[in-house]
C-alpha positions, -999 to 999 in steps of 0.1 A, spaced: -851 844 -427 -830 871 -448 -801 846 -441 -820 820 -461 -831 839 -490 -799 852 -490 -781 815 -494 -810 808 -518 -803 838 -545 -764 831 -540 -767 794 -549 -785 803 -579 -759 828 -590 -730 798 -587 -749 776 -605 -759 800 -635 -718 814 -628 -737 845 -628 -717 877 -611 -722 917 -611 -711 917 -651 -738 891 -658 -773 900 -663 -791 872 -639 -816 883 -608 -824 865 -584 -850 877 -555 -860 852 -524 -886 861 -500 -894 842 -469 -928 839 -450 -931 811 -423 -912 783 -428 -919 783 -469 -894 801 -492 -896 813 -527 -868 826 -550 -877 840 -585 -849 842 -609 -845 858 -643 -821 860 -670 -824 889 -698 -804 895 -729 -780 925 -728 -806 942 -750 -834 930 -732 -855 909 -762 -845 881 -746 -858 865 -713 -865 836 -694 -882 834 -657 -889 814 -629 -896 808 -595 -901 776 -573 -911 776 -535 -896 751 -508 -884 744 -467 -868 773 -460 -846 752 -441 -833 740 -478 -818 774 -497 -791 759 -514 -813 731 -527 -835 757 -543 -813 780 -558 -803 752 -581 -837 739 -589 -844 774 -601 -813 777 -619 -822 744 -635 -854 759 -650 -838 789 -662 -816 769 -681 -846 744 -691 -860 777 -707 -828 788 -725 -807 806 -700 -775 789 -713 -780 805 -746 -786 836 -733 -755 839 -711 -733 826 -738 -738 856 -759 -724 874 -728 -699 848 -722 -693 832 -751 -661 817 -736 -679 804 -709 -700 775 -698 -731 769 -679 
């Protein structure tokens, strides 16, 4: 199980290209066969934040990490990275 939240949060990282200097969490927790992965993406100063979390097969982690990562950036995560990054993109 840890392996698959593990692989889930990961996933999510590569596909936001986040990395220790960028300010992205992920968290997965499994229980049964069902996993969950909550993600977030704040603003260096913190007035800026988006959220969220999706559940699937915990035989699937990579599949989730980037359906989460794709409703961070639904929510604005790209613009919040680029001010980080602003050579970078998502």
């Amino acid at each position: 199980m840890t392996d698959a939240e593990v692989r889930a949060e990961r996933a999510m990282l590569a596909e936001l290209h986040g990395g220790c200097s960028v300010p992205v969490g992920a968290f997965g927790k499994a229980e049964a066969d069902v996993l969950t992965l909550h993600g977030q993406v704040t603003s260096v100063d913190g007035r800026q934040q988006v959220e969220a979390s999706f559940s699937g097969p915990l035989g699937e982690p990579e599949k989730l990490g980037v359906q989460v990562a794709g409703l961070l950036l639904d929510q604005g995560a790209e613009g919040i990275l680029a001010e980080v990054r602003p050579t970078a993109s998502v």
